[in-house]
N, C-alpha and C positions, 0 to 999 in steps of 0.2 A: 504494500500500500504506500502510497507517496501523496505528500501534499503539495499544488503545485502555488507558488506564490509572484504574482505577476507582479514584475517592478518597475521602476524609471525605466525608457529609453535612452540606454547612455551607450555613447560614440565616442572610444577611445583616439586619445593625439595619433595613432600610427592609422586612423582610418581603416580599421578592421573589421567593421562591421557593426551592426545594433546585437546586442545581448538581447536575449528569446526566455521566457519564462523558468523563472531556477527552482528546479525539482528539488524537495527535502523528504528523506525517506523519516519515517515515523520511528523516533529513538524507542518506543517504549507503545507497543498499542496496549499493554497489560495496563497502563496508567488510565489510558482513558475506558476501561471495562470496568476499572475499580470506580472510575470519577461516577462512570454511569450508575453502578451497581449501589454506592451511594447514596444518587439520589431518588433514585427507584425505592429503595431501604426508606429513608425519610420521608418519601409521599408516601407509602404504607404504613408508617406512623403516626404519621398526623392526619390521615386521610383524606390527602388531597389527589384529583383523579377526574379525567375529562371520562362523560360521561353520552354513551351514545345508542341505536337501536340497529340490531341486523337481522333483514326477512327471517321469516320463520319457515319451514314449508309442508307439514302434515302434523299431524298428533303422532302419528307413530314413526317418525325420526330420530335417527340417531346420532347424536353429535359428538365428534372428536376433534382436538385444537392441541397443537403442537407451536412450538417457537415460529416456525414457519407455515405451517398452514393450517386453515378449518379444513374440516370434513365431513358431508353430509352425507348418511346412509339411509335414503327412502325406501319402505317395502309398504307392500297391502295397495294403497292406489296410487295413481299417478296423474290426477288430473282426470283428463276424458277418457283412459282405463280404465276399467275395475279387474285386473288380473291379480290374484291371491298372490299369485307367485314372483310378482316382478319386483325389481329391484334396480335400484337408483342410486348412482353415489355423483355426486358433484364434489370436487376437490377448488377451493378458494385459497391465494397467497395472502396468508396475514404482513408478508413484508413487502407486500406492490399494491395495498388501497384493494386488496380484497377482492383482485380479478382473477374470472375462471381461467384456471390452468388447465382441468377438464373433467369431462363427466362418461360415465360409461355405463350404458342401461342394456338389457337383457335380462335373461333367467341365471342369476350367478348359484338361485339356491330354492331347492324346492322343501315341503315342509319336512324332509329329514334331514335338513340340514340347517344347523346353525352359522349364522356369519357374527363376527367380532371385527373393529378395527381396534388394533391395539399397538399404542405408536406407533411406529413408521411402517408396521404391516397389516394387511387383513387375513383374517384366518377364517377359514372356512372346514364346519366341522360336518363330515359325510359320516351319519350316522349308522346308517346301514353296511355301507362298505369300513366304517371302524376306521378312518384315515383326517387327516388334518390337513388341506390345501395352506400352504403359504405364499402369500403374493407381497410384494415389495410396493409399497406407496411413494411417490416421488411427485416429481413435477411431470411427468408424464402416465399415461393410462397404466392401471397395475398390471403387473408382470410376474406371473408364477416362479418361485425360487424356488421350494423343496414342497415336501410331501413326507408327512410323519404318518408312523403305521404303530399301531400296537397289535395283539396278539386277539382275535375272536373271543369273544364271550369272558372276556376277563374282568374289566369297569365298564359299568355304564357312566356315560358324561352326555353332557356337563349336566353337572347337580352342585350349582353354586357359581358364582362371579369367577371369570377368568381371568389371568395376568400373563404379563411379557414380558420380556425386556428383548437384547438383542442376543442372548445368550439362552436365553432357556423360558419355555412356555407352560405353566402348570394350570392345568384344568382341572376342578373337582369333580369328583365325582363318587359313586355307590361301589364295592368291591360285589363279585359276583361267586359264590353262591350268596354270601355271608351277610348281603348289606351294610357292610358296615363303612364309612366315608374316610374315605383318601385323596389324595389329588396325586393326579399325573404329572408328572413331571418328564419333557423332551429336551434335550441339547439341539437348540435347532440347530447348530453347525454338522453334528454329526447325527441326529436322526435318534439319537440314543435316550430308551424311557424307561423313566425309571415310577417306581408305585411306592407314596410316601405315607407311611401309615401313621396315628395317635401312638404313644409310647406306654399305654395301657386304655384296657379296654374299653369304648364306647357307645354309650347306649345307639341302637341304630337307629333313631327317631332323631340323632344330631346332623349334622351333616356343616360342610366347611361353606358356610355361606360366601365368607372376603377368601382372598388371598391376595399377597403380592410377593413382587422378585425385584432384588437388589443386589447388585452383585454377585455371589454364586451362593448367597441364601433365598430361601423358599417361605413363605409364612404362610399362617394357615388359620382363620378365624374358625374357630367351633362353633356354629352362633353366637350368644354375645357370653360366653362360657366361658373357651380356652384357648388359649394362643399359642402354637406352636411352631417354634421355628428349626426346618432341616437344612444342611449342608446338601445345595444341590450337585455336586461333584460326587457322593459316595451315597447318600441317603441318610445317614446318621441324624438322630434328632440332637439339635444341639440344645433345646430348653423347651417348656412347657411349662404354662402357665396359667393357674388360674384368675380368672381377671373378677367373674362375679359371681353369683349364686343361681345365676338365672340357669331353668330345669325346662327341660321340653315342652312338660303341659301348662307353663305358664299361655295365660289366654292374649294379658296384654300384648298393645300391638309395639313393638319394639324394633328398633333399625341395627344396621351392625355396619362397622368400616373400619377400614384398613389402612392406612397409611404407609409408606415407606421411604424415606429420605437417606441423605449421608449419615448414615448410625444412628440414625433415630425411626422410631416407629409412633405413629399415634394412633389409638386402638379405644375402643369404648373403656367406661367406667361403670361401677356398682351407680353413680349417679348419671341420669340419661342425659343429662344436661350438661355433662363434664367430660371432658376430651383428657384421655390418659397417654405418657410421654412415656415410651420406653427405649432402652439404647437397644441396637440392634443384636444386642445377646440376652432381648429378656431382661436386663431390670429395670427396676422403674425409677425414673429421675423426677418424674413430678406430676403437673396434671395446669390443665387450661378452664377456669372460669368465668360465665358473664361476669363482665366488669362488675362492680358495685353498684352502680346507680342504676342497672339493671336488672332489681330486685326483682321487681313483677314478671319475671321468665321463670325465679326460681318459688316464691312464696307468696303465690297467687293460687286462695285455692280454688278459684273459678275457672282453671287455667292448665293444662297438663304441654308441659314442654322438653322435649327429645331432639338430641343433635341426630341430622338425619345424613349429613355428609361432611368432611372433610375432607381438604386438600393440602399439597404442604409444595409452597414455590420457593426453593431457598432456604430460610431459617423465617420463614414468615407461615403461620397455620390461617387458612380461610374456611372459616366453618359455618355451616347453614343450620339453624336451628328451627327445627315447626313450633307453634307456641299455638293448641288447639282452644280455643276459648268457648267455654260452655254457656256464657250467658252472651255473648257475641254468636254463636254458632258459627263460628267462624274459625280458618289459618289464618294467622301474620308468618310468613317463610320471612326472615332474621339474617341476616349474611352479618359474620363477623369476624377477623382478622386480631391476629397475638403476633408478637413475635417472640420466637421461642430460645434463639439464643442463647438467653441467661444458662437454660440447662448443660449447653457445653463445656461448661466448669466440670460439670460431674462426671463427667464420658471417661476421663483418665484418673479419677479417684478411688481407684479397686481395692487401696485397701486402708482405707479409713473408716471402717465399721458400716453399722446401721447409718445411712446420713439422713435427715429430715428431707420431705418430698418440696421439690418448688413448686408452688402455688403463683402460675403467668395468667393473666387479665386477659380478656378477648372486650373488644369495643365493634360497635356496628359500624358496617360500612354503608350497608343498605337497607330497605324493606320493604315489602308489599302481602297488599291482602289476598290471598286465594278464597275461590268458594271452597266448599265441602266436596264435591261433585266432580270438580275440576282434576287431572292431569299433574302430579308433582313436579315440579321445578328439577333443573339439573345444577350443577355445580361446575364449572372446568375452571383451569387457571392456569397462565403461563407467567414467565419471568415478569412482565409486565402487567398483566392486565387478569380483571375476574368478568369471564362470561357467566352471567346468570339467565339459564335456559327456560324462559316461562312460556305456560301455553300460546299464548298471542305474539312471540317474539324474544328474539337475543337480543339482550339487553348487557352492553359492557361496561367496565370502568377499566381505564388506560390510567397507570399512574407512573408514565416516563413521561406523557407531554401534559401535567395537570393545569397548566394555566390555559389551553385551549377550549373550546365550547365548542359544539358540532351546531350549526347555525339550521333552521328551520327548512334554509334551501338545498342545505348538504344534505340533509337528510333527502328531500324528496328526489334530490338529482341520484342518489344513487341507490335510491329504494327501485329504480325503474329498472336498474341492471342488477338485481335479488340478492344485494348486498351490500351493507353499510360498513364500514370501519375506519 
Protein backbone atom coordinates (compact mmCIF):
# COMPACT_ATOMS: atom_id res chain seq x y z
CA UNK A 1 0.00 0.00 0.00
CA UNK A 2 1.49 3.50 -0.66
CA UNK A 3 0.34 6.87 -0.17
CA UNK A 4 0.70 9.03 -2.90
CA UNK A 5 1.22 12.98 -1.99
CA UNK A 6 1.02 15.48 -4.62
CA UNK A 7 3.59 18.44 -4.20
CA UNK A 8 4.86 21.89 -5.67
CA UNK A 9 5.84 21.80 -9.24
CA UNK A 10 9.41 22.46 -8.93
CA UNK A 11 12.08 22.94 -11.96
CA UNK A 12 15.60 22.40 -10.81
CA UNK A 13 18.71 25.13 -12.02
CA UNK A 14 20.04 22.13 -14.48
CA UNK A 15 16.56 22.13 -16.30
CA UNK A 16 15.63 18.43 -15.78
CA UNK A 17 12.44 18.34 -15.73
CA UNK A 18 9.10 18.89 -13.32
CA UNK A 19 9.20 16.28 -10.38
CA UNK A 20 5.80 13.92 -10.68
CA UNK A 21 3.95 12.85 -7.42
CA UNK A 22 6.34 11.33 -4.44
CA UNK A 23 5.16 7.82 -3.43
CA UNK A 24 5.55 7.14 0.41
CA UNK A 25 5.01 3.56 1.28
CA UNK A 26 3.03 3.18 4.77
CA UNK A 27 5.88 2.79 7.61
CA UNK A 28 3.40 0.99 9.84
CA UNK A 29 -0.27 -0.20 8.41
CA UNK A 30 -0.59 -2.10 12.03
CA UNK A 31 -0.62 1.79 13.49
CA UNK A 32 -3.49 2.64 11.63
CA UNK A 33 -5.64 -0.85 12.41
CA UNK A 34 -4.96 -0.01 16.20
CA UNK A 35 -5.94 3.89 15.57
CA UNK A 36 -9.03 2.24 13.97
CA UNK A 37 -9.77 -0.46 16.35
CA UNK A 38 -9.79 2.29 18.96
CA UNK A 39 -12.18 4.20 17.81
CA UNK A 40 -14.49 1.43 16.84
CA UNK A 41 -13.75 0.36 20.93
CA UNK A 42 -14.81 3.87 22.14
CA UNK A 43 -18.06 4.31 19.97
CA UNK A 44 -19.11 0.80 21.49
CA UNK A 45 -18.73 2.43 24.66
CA UNK A 46 -20.28 5.31 24.66
CA UNK A 47 -22.62 4.21 22.04
CA UNK A 48 -22.37 6.36 19.42
CA UNK A 49 -23.33 4.76 15.96
CA UNK A 50 -24.98 5.96 12.46
CA UNK A 51 -27.96 4.38 12.38
CA UNK A 52 -29.64 2.83 9.01
CA UNK A 53 -32.52 0.33 7.27
CA UNK A 54 -31.64 -2.77 4.77
CA UNK A 55 -34.65 -4.49 2.40
CA UNK A 56 -35.92 -7.21 4.10
CA UNK A 57 -37.11 -10.11 1.71
CA UNK A 58 -39.58 -13.04 3.19
CA UNK A 59 -40.30 -14.23 6.67
CA UNK A 60 -38.50 -17.26 6.04
CA UNK A 61 -34.90 -15.88 5.29
CA UNK A 62 -31.89 -16.57 6.28
CA UNK A 63 -29.24 -14.03 7.00
CA UNK A 64 -25.43 -14.24 7.36
CA UNK A 65 -22.82 -11.19 7.54
CA UNK A 66 -19.37 -11.55 7.55
CA UNK A 67 -16.52 -8.58 7.52
CA UNK A 68 -17.10 -8.40 3.96
CA UNK A 69 -20.39 -9.45 2.81
CA UNK A 70 -24.31 -10.05 3.74
CA UNK A 71 -25.88 -13.14 2.73
CA UNK A 72 -29.24 -13.85 1.97
CA UNK A 73 -30.78 -17.53 1.98
CA UNK A 74 -34.56 -17.60 0.59
CA UNK A 75 -36.48 -20.94 0.60
CA UNK A 76 -40.58 -21.70 0.45
CA UNK A 77 -41.45 -18.62 -2.02
CA UNK A 78 -40.10 -16.55 -4.34
CA UNK A 79 -42.34 -13.90 -5.32
CA UNK A 80 -44.73 -15.05 -8.33
CA UNK A 81 -43.44 -18.88 -7.25
CA UNK A 82 -44.86 -20.96 -4.90
CA UNK A 83 -42.28 -23.94 -5.38
CA UNK A 84 -41.74 -25.65 -1.68
CA UNK A 85 -38.54 -26.47 -2.85
CA UNK A 86 -36.70 -23.44 -4.23
CA UNK A 87 -34.14 -21.72 -3.09
CA UNK A 88 -32.55 -18.36 -3.37
CA UNK A 89 -29.32 -16.90 -2.14
CA UNK A 90 -28.21 -13.28 -3.03
CA UNK A 91 -24.77 -12.41 -1.94
CA UNK A 92 -24.20 -8.23 -1.03
CA UNK A 93 -20.53 -6.51 -0.48
CA UNK A 94 -20.63 -4.92 2.81
CA UNK A 95 -17.22 -3.13 1.72
CA UNK A 96 -18.65 -1.55 -1.81
CA UNK A 97 -22.29 0.27 -0.46
CA UNK A 98 -23.83 -3.20 -0.41
CA UNK A 99 -23.84 -4.17 -4.35
CA UNK A 100 -24.96 -7.41 -5.71
CA UNK A 101 -21.97 -9.56 -6.38
CA UNK A 102 -24.41 -12.21 -7.07
CA UNK A 103 -27.31 -14.43 -6.79
CA UNK A 104 -27.85 -18.15 -7.72
CA UNK A 105 -31.50 -19.71 -7.72
CA UNK A 106 -32.55 -23.40 -8.41
CA UNK A 107 -33.25 -26.50 -6.58
CA UNK A 108 -29.97 -26.52 -4.27
CA UNK A 109 -32.12 -28.71 -1.60
CA UNK A 110 -35.00 -30.63 -1.44
CA UNK A 111 -36.87 -31.56 1.98
CA UNK A 112 -34.17 -34.09 2.84
CA UNK A 113 -31.81 -31.82 2.82
CA UNK A 114 -30.61 -29.36 5.11
CA UNK A 115 -28.64 -26.05 3.95
CA UNK A 116 -26.43 -23.85 6.58
CA UNK A 117 -24.39 -20.84 5.54
CA UNK A 118 -21.61 -20.96 7.96
CA UNK A 119 -18.81 -18.29 7.32
CA UNK A 120 -17.31 -18.35 4.26
CA UNK A 121 -19.12 -21.71 3.21
CA UNK A 122 -22.56 -23.37 2.61
CA UNK A 123 -23.15 -26.78 3.70
CA UNK A 124 -25.43 -28.64 2.48
CA UNK A 125 -26.72 -31.79 4.42
CA UNK A 126 -28.05 -34.85 2.11
CA UNK A 127 -29.97 -36.80 4.48
CA UNK A 128 -30.63 -39.67 2.96
CA UNK A 129 -27.46 -40.25 1.17
CA UNK A 130 -25.74 -39.46 4.88
CA UNK A 131 -23.17 -36.86 3.18
CA UNK A 132 -22.26 -33.11 3.68
CA UNK A 133 -21.81 -30.95 0.37
CA UNK A 134 -19.31 -28.07 0.87
CA UNK A 135 -19.34 -25.05 -1.23
CA UNK A 136 -16.85 -22.07 -0.81
CA UNK A 137 -18.64 -18.40 -0.60
CA UNK A 138 -16.67 -15.69 -2.30
CA UNK A 139 -17.39 -12.92 -4.45
CA UNK A 140 -18.30 -15.19 -7.20
CA UNK A 141 -21.33 -17.91 -7.54
CA UNK A 142 -20.51 -20.89 -4.84
CA UNK A 143 -18.23 -23.41 -5.85
CA UNK A 144 -18.29 -27.10 -4.44
CA UNK A 145 -14.99 -27.87 -2.54
CA UNK A 146 -15.37 -31.22 -0.61
CA UNK A 147 -17.88 -33.65 0.27
CA UNK A 148 -17.86 -35.24 3.93
CA UNK A 149 -19.33 -38.91 4.36
CA UNK A 150 -19.90 -40.75 7.58
CA UNK A 151 -20.80 -44.30 7.95
CA UNK A 152 -24.81 -45.46 7.23
CA UNK A 153 -27.19 -45.67 10.03
CA UNK A 154 -24.70 -44.58 12.79
CA UNK A 155 -26.02 -40.58 13.96
CA UNK A 156 -28.99 -39.10 12.88
CA UNK A 157 -28.35 -35.12 12.31
CA UNK A 158 -28.70 -32.56 12.63
CA UNK A 159 -30.58 -32.52 16.08
CA UNK A 160 -29.31 -29.05 17.21
CA UNK A 161 -27.41 -25.69 15.97
CA UNK A 162 -24.42 -26.37 13.79
CA UNK A 163 -20.96 -24.73 13.62
CA UNK A 164 -17.78 -24.17 11.54
CA UNK A 165 -14.80 -22.75 11.39
CA UNK A 166 -12.21 -23.36 8.52
CA UNK A 167 -10.87 -26.23 10.05
CA UNK A 168 -13.58 -28.51 11.29
CA UNK A 169 -17.49 -28.68 11.08
CA UNK A 170 -19.46 -30.30 14.12
CA UNK A 171 -23.06 -31.16 13.70
CA UNK A 172 -25.38 -32.41 16.47
CA UNK A 173 -26.95 -34.90 16.47
CA UNK A 174 -28.89 -38.45 18.19
CA UNK A 175 -26.30 -41.65 18.25
CA UNK A 176 -28.13 -44.64 16.75
CA UNK A 177 -29.38 -47.48 18.29
CA UNK A 178 -28.97 -45.71 21.78
CA UNK A 179 -30.24 -42.10 21.27
CA UNK A 180 -28.25 -40.67 23.06
CA UNK A 181 -26.75 -37.00 21.72
CA UNK A 182 -23.36 -36.37 20.39
CA UNK A 183 -22.01 -34.03 17.67
CA UNK A 184 -20.05 -34.99 14.67
CA UNK A 185 -17.33 -33.62 14.23
CA UNK A 186 -15.34 -33.56 10.27
CA UNK A 187 -11.79 -32.20 9.59
CA UNK A 188 -12.84 -30.54 6.51
CA UNK A 189 -9.40 -30.46 5.18
CA UNK A 190 -9.08 -34.02 5.35
CA UNK A 191 -12.73 -35.57 5.34
CA UNK A 192 -11.86 -37.15 8.61
CA UNK A 193 -15.12 -37.67 11.41
CA UNK A 194 -14.92 -38.14 14.39
CA UNK A 195 -18.22 -38.87 17.01
CA UNK A 196 -17.81 -36.65 20.33
CA UNK A 197 -19.69 -38.20 23.05
CA UNK A 198 -20.95 -36.55 27.17
CA UNK A 199 -18.03 -37.86 29.55
CA UNK A 200 -20.98 -39.60 31.41
CA UNK A 201 -24.20 -40.73 30.83
CA UNK A 202 -27.12 -38.74 29.46
CA UNK A 203 -30.60 -38.70 29.84
CA UNK A 204 -31.67 -39.20 26.03
CA UNK A 205 -34.46 -36.44 26.34
CA UNK A 206 -31.14 -33.83 26.28
CA UNK A 207 -29.63 -33.33 23.27
CA UNK A 208 -26.69 -30.47 22.28
CA UNK A 209 -28.99 -27.73 21.35
CA UNK A 210 -25.56 -24.75 20.65
CA UNK A 211 -22.38 -25.75 19.72
CA UNK A 212 -19.40 -23.89 18.58
CA UNK A 213 -15.57 -24.35 17.14
CA UNK A 214 -12.51 -22.27 17.89
CA UNK A 215 -9.40 -23.25 17.02
CA UNK A 216 -9.01 -27.04 17.37
CA UNK A 217 -11.68 -27.11 20.25
CA UNK A 218 -15.23 -28.25 19.96
CA UNK A 219 -18.12 -27.05 22.50
CA UNK A 220 -21.06 -28.47 23.06
CA UNK A 221 -24.33 -26.93 24.89
CA UNK A 222 -26.49 -29.69 26.72
CA UNK A 223 -29.55 -27.57 26.65
CA UNK A 224 -29.05 -24.89 29.19
CA UNK A 225 -27.56 -27.90 31.50
CA UNK A 226 -23.86 -28.61 30.52
CA UNK A 227 -21.17 -27.58 28.67
CA UNK A 228 -18.66 -29.54 27.32
CA UNK A 229 -15.62 -28.85 25.61
CA UNK A 230 -13.42 -31.67 23.38
CA UNK A 231 -10.18 -31.58 21.66
CA UNK A 232 -11.03 -31.73 18.02
CA UNK A 233 -7.78 -33.24 16.80
CA UNK A 234 -8.15 -36.70 19.11
CA UNK A 235 -11.74 -36.59 20.78
CA UNK A 236 -10.68 -36.31 24.40
CA UNK A 237 -13.11 -34.31 26.48
CA UNK A 238 -11.07 -31.67 27.95
CA UNK A 239 -13.87 -30.32 30.67
CA UNK A 240 -17.43 -30.51 31.54
CA UNK A 241 -19.52 -28.42 33.18
CA UNK A 242 -22.27 -27.91 34.91
CA UNK A 243 -23.71 -24.58 34.31
CA UNK A 244 -27.52 -24.86 35.84
CA UNK A 245 -30.15 -27.11 37.35
CA UNK A 246 -32.29 -26.97 34.53
CA UNK A 247 -33.89 -30.91 33.84
CA UNK A 248 -35.66 -31.94 30.64
CA UNK A 249 -39.25 -31.62 31.84
CA UNK A 250 -38.89 -28.35 32.94
CA UNK A 251 -42.04 -26.71 30.92
CA UNK A 252 -40.78 -23.17 30.90
CA UNK A 253 -39.86 -21.74 27.75
CA UNK A 254 -36.07 -21.11 27.80
CA UNK A 255 -33.24 -20.17 25.14
CA UNK A 256 -29.76 -21.54 25.17
CA UNK A 257 -26.34 -19.95 23.29
CA UNK A 258 -23.01 -20.25 22.79
CA UNK A 259 -20.53 -18.02 22.23
CA UNK A 260 -16.99 -18.60 21.28
CA UNK A 261 -14.08 -15.93 21.03
CA UNK A 262 -10.13 -15.72 21.77
CA UNK A 263 -10.40 -17.84 25.03
CA UNK A 264 -13.37 -16.83 26.03
CA UNK A 265 -16.67 -18.50 25.90
CA UNK A 266 -20.07 -16.96 26.81
CA UNK A 267 -22.70 -19.58 27.74
CA UNK A 268 -26.11 -19.13 29.76
CA UNK A 269 -26.52 -18.70 33.41
CA UNK A 270 -28.75 -20.28 36.51
CA UNK A 271 -30.09 -16.60 35.97
CA UNK A 272 -31.89 -16.19 32.26
CA UNK A 273 -31.15 -12.63 32.27
CA UNK A 274 -27.39 -13.19 32.87
CA UNK A 275 -24.64 -13.89 30.26
CA UNK A 276 -21.86 -16.32 31.98
CA UNK A 277 -17.98 -15.70 30.86
CA UNK A 278 -15.82 -18.66 30.73
CA UNK A 279 -12.02 -19.19 29.60
CA UNK A 280 -11.84 -21.57 27.00
CA UNK A 281 -10.95 -24.43 29.29
CA UNK A 282 -14.13 -24.34 31.31
CA UNK A 283 -13.60 -21.83 34.09
CA UNK A 284 -15.47 -19.24 34.96
CA UNK A 285 -14.19 -15.74 35.10
CA UNK A 286 -17.36 -13.91 35.61
CA UNK A 287 -20.64 -13.06 34.38
CA UNK A 288 -22.56 -9.89 32.29
CA UNK A 289 -25.48 -7.97 33.96
CA UNK A 290 -28.25 -5.35 32.87
CA UNK A 291 -26.71 -2.36 33.93
CA UNK A 292 -28.32 -0.93 37.20
CA UNK A 293 -30.61 1.50 36.10
CA UNK A 294 -32.14 -1.40 34.22
CA UNK A 295 -33.90 -2.68 37.13
CA UNK A 296 -37.23 -3.29 35.46
CA UNK A 297 -35.76 -6.21 33.12
CA UNK A 298 -34.78 -7.80 36.31
CA UNK A 299 -37.46 -7.19 39.33
CA UNK A 300 -40.56 -6.48 37.43
CA UNK A 301 -42.92 -8.89 38.53
CA UNK A 302 -45.25 -8.08 35.70
CA UNK A 303 -42.50 -8.95 33.43
CA UNK A 304 -40.46 -12.23 32.67
CA UNK A 305 -37.05 -11.52 30.92
CA UNK A 306 -34.52 -14.15 29.18
CA UNK A 307 -31.27 -13.37 27.15
CA UNK A 308 -32.22 -14.98 23.89
CA UNK A 309 -28.86 -14.25 21.93
CA UNK A 310 -25.56 -13.22 22.07
CA UNK A 311 -22.71 -12.20 20.08
CA UNK A 312 -19.02 -11.46 20.81
CA UNK A 313 -17.16 -8.84 18.01
CA UNK A 314 -13.72 -8.49 19.65
CA UNK A 315 -13.77 -8.08 23.44
CA UNK A 316 -17.03 -6.30 23.12
CA UNK A 317 -20.46 -8.81 24.00
CA UNK A 318 -23.97 -7.62 22.13
CA UNK A 319 -26.67 -9.24 23.75
CA UNK A 320 -30.52 -9.21 22.86
CA UNK A 321 -32.74 -9.68 25.74
CA UNK A 322 -36.91 -10.42 25.36
CA UNK A 323 -38.45 -8.71 28.22
CA UNK A 324 -42.27 -10.53 27.93
CA UNK A 325 -44.66 -8.06 29.79
CA UNK A 326 -47.95 -9.60 31.11
CA UNK A 327 -49.80 -6.57 31.69
CA UNK A 328 -48.58 -4.82 28.24
CA UNK A 329 -49.10 -8.34 26.55
CA UNK A 330 -46.48 -7.52 24.93
CA UNK A 331 -42.05 -8.16 23.62
CA UNK A 332 -39.64 -5.19 24.13
CA UNK A 333 -36.60 -7.39 22.02
CA UNK A 334 -33.59 -5.04 24.32
CA UNK A 335 -30.04 -5.04 22.34
CA UNK A 336 -27.23 -4.57 24.74
CA UNK A 337 -23.44 -4.30 24.55
CA UNK A 338 -20.53 -4.91 27.69
CA UNK A 339 -17.22 -4.82 27.16
CA UNK A 340 -15.72 -7.62 28.56
CA UNK A 341 -12.11 -7.14 28.78
CA UNK A 342 -11.71 -6.55 32.21
CA UNK A 343 -11.83 -10.56 32.49
CA UNK A 344 -8.56 -10.89 30.68
CA UNK A 345 -6.67 -10.31 33.90
CA UNK A 346 -7.85 -13.68 34.85
CA UNK A 347 -7.20 -15.82 31.78
CA UNK A 348 -3.36 -16.28 33.00
CA UNK A 349 -4.12 -16.52 36.82
CA UNK A 350 -4.01 -20.49 37.24
CA UNK A 351 -2.82 -20.59 40.31
CA UNK A 352 -4.11 -18.02 42.64
CA UNK A 353 -6.92 -20.11 44.30
CA UNK A 354 -10.69 -19.72 44.28
CA UNK A 355 -10.68 -15.82 42.67
CA UNK A 356 -14.17 -13.84 43.03
CA UNK A 357 -16.28 -13.81 39.67
CA UNK A 358 -16.25 -10.39 37.74
CA UNK A 359 -19.56 -8.87 37.60
CA UNK A 360 -19.37 -6.53 33.76
CA UNK A 361 -22.46 -4.14 33.19
CA UNK A 362 -24.33 -4.45 29.64
CA UNK A 363 -26.11 -0.99 28.70
CA UNK A 364 -28.67 -0.77 25.76
CA UNK A 365 -27.89 0.06 22.53
CA UNK A 366 -31.26 -0.33 21.18
CA UNK A 367 -35.09 -1.24 21.37
CA UNK A 368 -38.28 -2.01 19.93
CA UNK A 369 -41.70 -3.58 20.43
CA UNK A 370 -42.79 -6.90 18.99
CA UNK A 371 -46.30 -8.40 18.85
CA UNK A 372 -46.84 -11.76 20.50
CA UNK A 373 -47.70 -13.29 17.14
CA UNK A 374 -44.82 -11.99 15.31
CA UNK A 375 -41.57 -13.74 13.83
CA UNK A 376 -38.28 -13.40 16.43
CA UNK A 377 -35.67 -10.99 15.64
CA UNK A 378 -32.16 -12.12 14.63
CA UNK A 379 -28.94 -10.91 16.14
CA UNK A 380 -25.53 -10.62 13.62
CA UNK A 381 -22.57 -8.45 14.39
CA UNK A 382 -19.31 -7.71 12.73
CA UNK A 383 -16.06 -5.75 13.72
CA UNK A 384 -18.06 -2.74 13.07
CA UNK A 385 -21.51 -2.76 13.12
CA UNK A 386 -24.81 -4.63 14.83
CA UNK A 387 -27.53 -5.99 12.33
CA UNK A 388 -30.79 -6.29 14.06
CA UNK A 389 -32.95 -8.70 11.93
CA UNK A 390 -36.68 -7.74 12.41
CA UNK A 391 -39.68 -8.95 10.75
CA UNK A 392 -40.35 -5.70 8.47
CA UNK A 393 -36.54 -5.12 7.87
CA UNK A 394 -32.52 -4.99 8.70
CA UNK A 395 -32.14 -2.49 10.72
CA UNK A 396 -28.02 -1.56 11.48
CA UNK A 397 -25.97 0.59 13.70
CA UNK A 398 -22.21 1.33 12.16
CA UNK A 399 -20.03 2.49 14.86
CA UNK A 400 -16.67 3.27 12.64
CA UNK A 401 -18.51 6.38 10.92
CA UNK A 402 -20.91 7.42 14.15
CA UNK A 403 -21.02 11.06 13.30
CA UNK A 404 -22.86 10.23 9.89
CA UNK A 405 -26.98 10.05 9.55
CA UNK A 406 -28.30 8.19 6.54
CA UNK A 407 -30.50 11.08 5.11
CA UNK A 408 -34.36 10.27 4.00
CA UNK A 409 -33.06 10.23 0.21
CA UNK A 410 -30.37 7.70 0.80
CA UNK A 411 -32.52 5.63 2.20
CA UNK A 412 -35.19 5.78 -0.78
CA UNK A 413 -32.35 5.83 -3.59
CA UNK A 414 -31.12 2.77 -2.53
CA UNK A 415 -34.06 0.89 -1.13
CA UNK A 416 -34.84 0.63 -5.15
CA UNK A 417 -31.77 -1.55 -5.61
CA UNK A 418 -32.86 -4.09 -2.38
CA UNK A 419 -30.33 -2.78 -0.23
CA UNK A 420 -29.24 -0.12 2.17
CA UNK A 421 -25.99 0.39 3.88
Amino acid sequence: TEIKIERERVTDTDNLGTLGPLSLSLTSPYKLEYIVARRVKSNWAEGHYKEGMIHHFSEEVRIGASQDYLVALESGRLRAWNIRDYQHIQAYDLLDGCQLLWEKSGLLGRQYHVIRLLGSHLYILDLLMERVEVYHIGRTQPTPTKVLVQQPNTVRIPHGDMSASDKFLAVPGKKVPENSPVICCWNIQTGERRILSPDRAVCPFRWFQKSAVKDDMIYGLLNRFRLIGWDGRDGQVIFSLDLTNSSPGDNEETYSWLEAGPDILLTVHQDKFVVSILSSCGRVLGKVCPADHLDWIIHDPESVSMVEEVCLTGMTAVIRILNYSIQKNSISCIILSSDISPVLGRLNRQDEGQLEEIILMAHVVAQHIEPLDSPHCQLLVNDTKVFDVQPLGIKFYDYLIPEERLSVGELSSCDSQGVVL
